[in-house]
N, C-alpha and C positions, 0 to 999 in steps of 0.2 A: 763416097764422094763428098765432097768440102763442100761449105755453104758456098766457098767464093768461087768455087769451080762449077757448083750447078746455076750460081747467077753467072756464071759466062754462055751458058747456053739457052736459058729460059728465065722467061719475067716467072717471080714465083709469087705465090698467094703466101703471106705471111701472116701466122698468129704467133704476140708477143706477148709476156705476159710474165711474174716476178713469182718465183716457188721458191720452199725452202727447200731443205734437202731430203728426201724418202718423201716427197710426192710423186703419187700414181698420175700417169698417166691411160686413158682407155681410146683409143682410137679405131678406125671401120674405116678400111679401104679396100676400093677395086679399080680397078684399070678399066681406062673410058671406052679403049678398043680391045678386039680380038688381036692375040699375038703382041701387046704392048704390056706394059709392064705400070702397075701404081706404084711410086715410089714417096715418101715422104721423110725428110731428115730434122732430127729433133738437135736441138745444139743447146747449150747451158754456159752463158758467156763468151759464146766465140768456140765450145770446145766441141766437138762430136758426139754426142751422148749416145746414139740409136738413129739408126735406118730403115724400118721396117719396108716391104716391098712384097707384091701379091701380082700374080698373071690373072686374078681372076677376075673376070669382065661380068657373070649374072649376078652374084649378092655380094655384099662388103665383108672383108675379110677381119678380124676384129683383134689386135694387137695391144698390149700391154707393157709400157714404159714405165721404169721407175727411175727417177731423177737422183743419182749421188750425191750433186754438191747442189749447194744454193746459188742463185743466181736465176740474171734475165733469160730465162727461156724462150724459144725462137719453133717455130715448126714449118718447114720452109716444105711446097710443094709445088709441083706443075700444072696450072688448072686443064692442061692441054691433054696429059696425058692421065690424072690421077683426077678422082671423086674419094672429097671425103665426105662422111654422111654425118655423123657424129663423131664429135672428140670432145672429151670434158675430164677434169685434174681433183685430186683429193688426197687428203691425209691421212692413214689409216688409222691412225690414233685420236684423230679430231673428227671425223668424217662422222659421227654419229649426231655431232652436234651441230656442226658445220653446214651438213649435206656435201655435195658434190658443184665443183664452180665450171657448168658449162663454157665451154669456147666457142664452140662451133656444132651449127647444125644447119644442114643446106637450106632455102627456101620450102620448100616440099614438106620436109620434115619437119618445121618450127611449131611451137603449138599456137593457139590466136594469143594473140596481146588482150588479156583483160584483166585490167588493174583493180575494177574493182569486182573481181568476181570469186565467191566463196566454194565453190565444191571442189575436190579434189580431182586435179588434169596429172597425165605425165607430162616431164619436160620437154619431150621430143615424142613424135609419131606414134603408132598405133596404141587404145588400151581398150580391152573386155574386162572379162571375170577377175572378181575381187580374188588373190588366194591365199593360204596360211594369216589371214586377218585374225590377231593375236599381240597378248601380251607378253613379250618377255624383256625379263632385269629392267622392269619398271618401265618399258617404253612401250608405245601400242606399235606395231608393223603392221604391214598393209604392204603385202606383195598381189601380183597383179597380173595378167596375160600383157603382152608386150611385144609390138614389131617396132623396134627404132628408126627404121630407115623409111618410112612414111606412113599415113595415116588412112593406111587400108588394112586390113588383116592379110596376113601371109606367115612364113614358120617361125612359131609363138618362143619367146624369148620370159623370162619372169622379171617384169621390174620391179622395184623394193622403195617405199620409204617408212620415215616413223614419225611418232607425233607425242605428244605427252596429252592432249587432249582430246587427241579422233579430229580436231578440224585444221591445226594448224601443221600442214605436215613441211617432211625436209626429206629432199629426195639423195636418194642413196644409188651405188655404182650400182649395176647392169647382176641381178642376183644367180640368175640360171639362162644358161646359153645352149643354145641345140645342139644337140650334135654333130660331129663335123658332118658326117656325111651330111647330113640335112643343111647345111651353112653354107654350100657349095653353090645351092642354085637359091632363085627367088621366087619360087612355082609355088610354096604355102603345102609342101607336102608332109607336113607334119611337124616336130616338136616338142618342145617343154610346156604338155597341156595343164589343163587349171587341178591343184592339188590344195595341201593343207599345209602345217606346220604344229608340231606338238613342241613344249619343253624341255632342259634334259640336264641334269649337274653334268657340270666338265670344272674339270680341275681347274680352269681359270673363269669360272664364273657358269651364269647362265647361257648354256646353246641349244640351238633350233636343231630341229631334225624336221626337214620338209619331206610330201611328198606329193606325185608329181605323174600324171599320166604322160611315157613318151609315144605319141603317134606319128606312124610312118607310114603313110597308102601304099597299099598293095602288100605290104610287107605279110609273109607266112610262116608262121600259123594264125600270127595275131599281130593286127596293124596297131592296136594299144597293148601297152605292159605297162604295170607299177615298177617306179621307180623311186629312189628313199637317197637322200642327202641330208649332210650333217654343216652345218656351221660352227665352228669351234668360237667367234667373237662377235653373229648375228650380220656381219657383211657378207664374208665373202663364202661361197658353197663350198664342200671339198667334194671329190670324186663320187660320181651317181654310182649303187650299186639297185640292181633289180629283185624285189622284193614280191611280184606276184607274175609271171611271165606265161600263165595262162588263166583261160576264163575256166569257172566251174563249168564242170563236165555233163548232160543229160538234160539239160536245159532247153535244149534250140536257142539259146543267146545269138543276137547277131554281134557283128563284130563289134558294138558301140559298148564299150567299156573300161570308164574313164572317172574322171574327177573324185581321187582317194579321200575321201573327210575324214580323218582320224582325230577321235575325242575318247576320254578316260567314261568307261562305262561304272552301273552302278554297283556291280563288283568289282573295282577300282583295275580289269583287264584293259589297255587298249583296244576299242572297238574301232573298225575301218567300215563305211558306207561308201558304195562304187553305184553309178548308174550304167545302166542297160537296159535289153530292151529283147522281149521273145518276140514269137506271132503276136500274140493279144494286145501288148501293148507295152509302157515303159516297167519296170522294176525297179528294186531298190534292192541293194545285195548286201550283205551282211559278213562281216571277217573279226575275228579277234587275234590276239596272241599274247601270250603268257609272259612274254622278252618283257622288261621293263622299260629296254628304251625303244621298242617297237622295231627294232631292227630288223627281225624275219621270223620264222613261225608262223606265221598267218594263217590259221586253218576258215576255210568256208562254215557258216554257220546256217544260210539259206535266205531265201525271197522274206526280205523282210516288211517291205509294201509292195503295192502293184498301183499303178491306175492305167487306165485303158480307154479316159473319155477323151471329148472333143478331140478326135481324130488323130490324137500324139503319136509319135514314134516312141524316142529314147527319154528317161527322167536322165535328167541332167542335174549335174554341181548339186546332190543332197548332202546336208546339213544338218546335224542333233543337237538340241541342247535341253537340260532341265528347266524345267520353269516354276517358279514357285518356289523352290525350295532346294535341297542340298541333294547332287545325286547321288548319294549313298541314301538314300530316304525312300522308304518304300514306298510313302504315298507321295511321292514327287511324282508330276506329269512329266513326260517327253515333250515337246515341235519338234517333228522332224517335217520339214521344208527341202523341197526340189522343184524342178522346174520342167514344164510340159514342153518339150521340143519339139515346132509345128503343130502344136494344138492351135483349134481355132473355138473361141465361141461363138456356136450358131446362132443366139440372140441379137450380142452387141458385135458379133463383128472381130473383135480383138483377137489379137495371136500370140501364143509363145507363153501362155498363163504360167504364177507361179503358186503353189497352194502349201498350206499348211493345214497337217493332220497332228493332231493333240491325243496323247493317249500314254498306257502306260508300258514299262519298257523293261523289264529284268534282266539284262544285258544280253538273251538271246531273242527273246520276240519282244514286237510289238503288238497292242491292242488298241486301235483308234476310236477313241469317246465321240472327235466330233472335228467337223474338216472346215477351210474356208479357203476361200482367195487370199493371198497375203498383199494384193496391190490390185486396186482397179483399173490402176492408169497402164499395168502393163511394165511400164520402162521400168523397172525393177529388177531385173534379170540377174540371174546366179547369184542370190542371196546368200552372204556366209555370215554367220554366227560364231558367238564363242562367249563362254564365260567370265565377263569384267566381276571380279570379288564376288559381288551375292548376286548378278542378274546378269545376263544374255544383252551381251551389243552385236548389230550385225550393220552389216554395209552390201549396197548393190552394185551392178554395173548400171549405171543412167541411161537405160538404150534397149532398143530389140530388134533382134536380127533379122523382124519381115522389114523395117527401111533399112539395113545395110542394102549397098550395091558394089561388089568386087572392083565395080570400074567408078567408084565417086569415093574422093575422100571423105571420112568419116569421123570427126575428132568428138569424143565424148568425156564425159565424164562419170564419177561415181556419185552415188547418191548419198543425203545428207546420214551420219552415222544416227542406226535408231535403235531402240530400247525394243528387246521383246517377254513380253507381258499380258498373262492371261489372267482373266477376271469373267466369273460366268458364263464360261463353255464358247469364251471369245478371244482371240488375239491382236495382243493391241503393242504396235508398234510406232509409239509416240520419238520425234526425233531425240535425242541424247539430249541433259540437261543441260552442257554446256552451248547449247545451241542458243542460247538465249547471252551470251556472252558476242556473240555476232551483232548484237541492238546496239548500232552506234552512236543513232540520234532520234527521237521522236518528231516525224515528219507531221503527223496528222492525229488527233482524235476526236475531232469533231468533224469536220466538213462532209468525210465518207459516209458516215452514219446518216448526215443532214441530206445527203442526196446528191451533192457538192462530187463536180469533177477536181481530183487531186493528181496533183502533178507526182512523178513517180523516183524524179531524179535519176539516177546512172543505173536505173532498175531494179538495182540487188535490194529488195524490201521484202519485209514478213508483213502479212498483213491478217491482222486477229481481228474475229469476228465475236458475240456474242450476240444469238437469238433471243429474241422476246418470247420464246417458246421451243423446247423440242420440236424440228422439224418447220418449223416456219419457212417459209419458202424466202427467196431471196434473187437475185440475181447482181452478179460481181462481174462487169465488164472490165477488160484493159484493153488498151490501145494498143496492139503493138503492128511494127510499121511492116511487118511481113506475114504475119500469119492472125487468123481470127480464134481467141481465146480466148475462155474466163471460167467464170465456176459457175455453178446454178443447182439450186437446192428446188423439186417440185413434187409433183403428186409421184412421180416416176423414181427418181432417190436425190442422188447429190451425184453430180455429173463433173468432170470437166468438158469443157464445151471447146473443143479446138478442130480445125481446119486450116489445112497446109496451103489450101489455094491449086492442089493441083489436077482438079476435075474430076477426082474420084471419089466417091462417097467415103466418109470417113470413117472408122468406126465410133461403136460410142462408147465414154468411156466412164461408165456407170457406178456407182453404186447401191443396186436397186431396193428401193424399201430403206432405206437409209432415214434417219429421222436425229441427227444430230443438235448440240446445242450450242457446241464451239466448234472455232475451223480456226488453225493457223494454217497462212497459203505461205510457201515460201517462191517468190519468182528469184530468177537469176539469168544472166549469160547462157541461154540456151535449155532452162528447165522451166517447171513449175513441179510441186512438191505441194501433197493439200492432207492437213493432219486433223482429222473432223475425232472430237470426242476421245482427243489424249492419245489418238492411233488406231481407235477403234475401227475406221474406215481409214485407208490409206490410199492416196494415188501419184505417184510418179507419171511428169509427160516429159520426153524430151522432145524440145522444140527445136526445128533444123534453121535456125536462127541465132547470130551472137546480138541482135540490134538489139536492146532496152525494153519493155516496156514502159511509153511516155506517159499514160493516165489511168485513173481506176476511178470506175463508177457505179454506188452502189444502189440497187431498188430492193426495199423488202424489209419485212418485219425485223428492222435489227436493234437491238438493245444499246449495243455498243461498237464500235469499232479505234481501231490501233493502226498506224504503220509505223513501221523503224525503216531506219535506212539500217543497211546491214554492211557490216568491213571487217575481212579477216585483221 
């Protein structure tokens, strides 16, 4: 149908807008009713270019336009009878630098307006677990769990961007898409769950090979299988092929087996770490294969960890890397990090713990020297790791799954990129050095230290401590105009101090025994981030709040204090 024939029948919703020729288009449509039809017409000067059209009324149908000639483009639709949720255009040849120039995303979907706010959001709708967080042909990527059509979790989609420094990133088209079957409804019945990404020469440069748990409820024999995808230019996936389509055998494994971390072990074999979960408690499962480019051979290797406390189910999203030194180095240490699913700690209260056990690692077993918490604040969730040149960057989800609620939207972000780094039988995950390139202006170095309330400005501030002592006690108020938080260093450890306001006791969120002598806090648009002693105590909170904190106020033995305003 003509543009001028479908405005004889209906006012239409117009996006207009100037492409050259061989720009993409990604579009998500469905039809508003049962029995009606989503139509939407792409035109390029007046001329026809694509029609795409979907009956389907639960989830958006996701179509792909490439523009022949240059010229004004037009995407004419009927808001009567069509929803579109996302549409956004790109170059494939420029799109690595570029990013991707969003058009369109309904109310619902949009992410908050915060101009000055530094962690990394997707541009539309839902995002969890960090995945394939890696370097390749020079650029860092950061794929991701991803629902585009709003900001609740439902069937997981992988979104992509890249950054040359881990903070300043550019978002890239739509990486891995469910399968159709799964794309038909919007029930959250499974998906492109959280996976990895390794390396791999191709004849035209550096490609990814991801991989990727699909789950599908109810599905038998097994509602998760490994699944492995190849990028030939780091944008776009090519066809999923299945790579492990059952669980090891004699086990009692339940069905939870998921999140593939594949990393080059220290007899240079690709190793695979899968989480699961028997009677006792979560696991950690072990796979290699001989293939070079990990394609398939995978043979089972066995239970490579266990843990069984604070009440967990499944270890989720585990994670390897060398620390210390080269892994081909016999006296290299391992971290391998996972996440406690549904654990709770009985002391303070907290859920969803994530730990780090330190030990050593010949590419079939591990031996654990010595274990810790890798965050007290909790919001850290599905840590992944990888090898930048000689040392270990990893990045979180900013969030924990006891405040999701299926029926509240949920918009987070990732946590700031941090260094991991062991020094006397401790891990110390201090943020990445570039992070000190976010110091945009020096707000305060005196007042805070003198006791002086300091104004905070548009929130985004680091704010450095220096004790007069290991351990001096201290207390760090802010003001913020929805929720009660601050930090507090006392006989019990280094705490953050927060409360949501909503009549439930809170937990606490500890570090006990804690005796530090620095603290960088980082606040922002809905976090706070507190790096006591170089990373040595770490705490991520996310706060259900975009408002600022307006003040900070300090009491306590402190030597020194700093604030920056902070701007990406």
């Amino acid at each position: 149908m003509s543009l001028a024939a479908k405005s004889a029948v209906a006012v239409l919703q117009l996006i207009e807008a100037d492409f050259p020729s061989g720009t993409v288009l990604h579009l998500w449509l469905k039809a508003r009713r049962a029995g009606g039809e989503a139509r939407l017409l792409v035109t390029v000067d007046h001329e026809d270019v694509a029609d795409p059209a979907t009956r389907r009324t639960q989830e958006f149908e996701f179509f792909a336009v490439t523009l022949g000639k240059s010229g004004r483009a037009v995407l004419a639709y009927d808001e009567a009878d069509t929803m579109l949720s996302v549409a956004y255009a790109f170059r494939p040849e420029t799109v690595l630098e570029e990013g991707i120039r969003v058009l369109h995303h309904d109310a619902r979907t949009a992410p908050p307006q915060l101009p000055h706010a530094y962690h990394f959001r997707p541009p539309f709708g839902w995002m969890n677990d960090p995945n394939g967080f890696g370097r390749f042909a020079g650029r860092a990527h950061l794929f991701y769990q991803h629902y585009p059509h709003q900001p609740r979790w439902n069937t997981m989609h992988w979104g992509h961007a890249v950054s040359r420094d881990f903070l300043r990133w550019t978002h890239l088209p739509m990486f891995l898409l469910p399968a159709d079957h799964l794309s038909e409804r919007d029930d959250g019945r499974g998906g492109a769950f959280s996976g990895s990404a390794i390396p791999l020469s191709g004849p035209e440069g550096e490609e990814i090979r991801v991989f990727y748990t699909e789950h599908v409820r109810d599905r038998k024999p097994e509602e998760q299988i490994q699944l492995s995808a190849v990028s030939q230019d780091g944008i776009v996936a090519g066809a999923s092929e299945i790579v492990l389509p059952l669980r090891p055998e004699g086990l009692g494994l339940t069905t939870d087996f998921r999140d593939p971390y594949v990393f080059k072990g220290p007899d240079g074999r690709w190793k695979m770490l899968l989480g699961s979960r028997d009677r006792e408690g979560g696991v950690v499962l072990l796979y290699e294969t001989i293939d070079s480019e990990g394609a398939g051979g995978w043979t089972f290797l066995g239970v490579i960890h266990r843990e069984d406390r604070f009440g967990m189910t499944a270890a989720e999203c585990p994670c390897m890397v060398p620390v210390g030194g080269r892994a081909d180095d016999p006296q290299t240490r391992w971290a391998l990090i996972f996440g406690l699913l549904t654990s709770r700690d009985p002391v303070t209260g907290r859920r969803n713990l994530t730990f780090v056990t330190v030990g050593r690692f010949d590419g079939r077993s591990f031996t654990s020297d010595f274990e810790q918490e890798l965050d007290f604040g909790s919001d850290a969730y599905a840590f992944q790791a990888f090898v930048d040149g000689e040392e270990p960057v990893g990045i979180a989800w900013l969030a924990n799954w006891t405040d999701f609620s299926q029926k509240d939207d949920f918009p987070t972000a990732m946590t700031l990129p941090r260094r991991v780094l062991v020094e006397d039988n401790s891990v110390l995950t201090p943020p990445i050095a570039a992070a000190e390139s976010l110091r945009h202006r020096l707000i305060d170095d005196t007042s805070l230290a003198a006791g002086e309330t300091v104004l905070l400005g548009d929130g985004a501030v680091e704010i450095a401590l220096s004790l007069a002592v290991p351990g001096a006690a201290f207390d760090l108020a802010l003001d913020h105009p929805d929720v009660a938080i601050g930090v507090r260093l006392d006989a019990d450890g280094l705490a953050i101090v927060f409360d949501a306001g909503t009549g439930k006791a809170p937990p606490r969120y500890l570090a006990a025994g804690a005796r530090p002598s620095e603290l960088r806090i980082f606040l922002d648009a809905g976090s706070i981030e507190v790096f006591a002693d170089n990373g040595r105590w770490t705490a991520t909170k996310r706060i259900p709040s975009f408002a600022a904190a307006r003040s900070a106020k300090l009491a306590g033995a402190i030597s020194a204090a700093r604030i920056w305003q902070l701007k990406l």
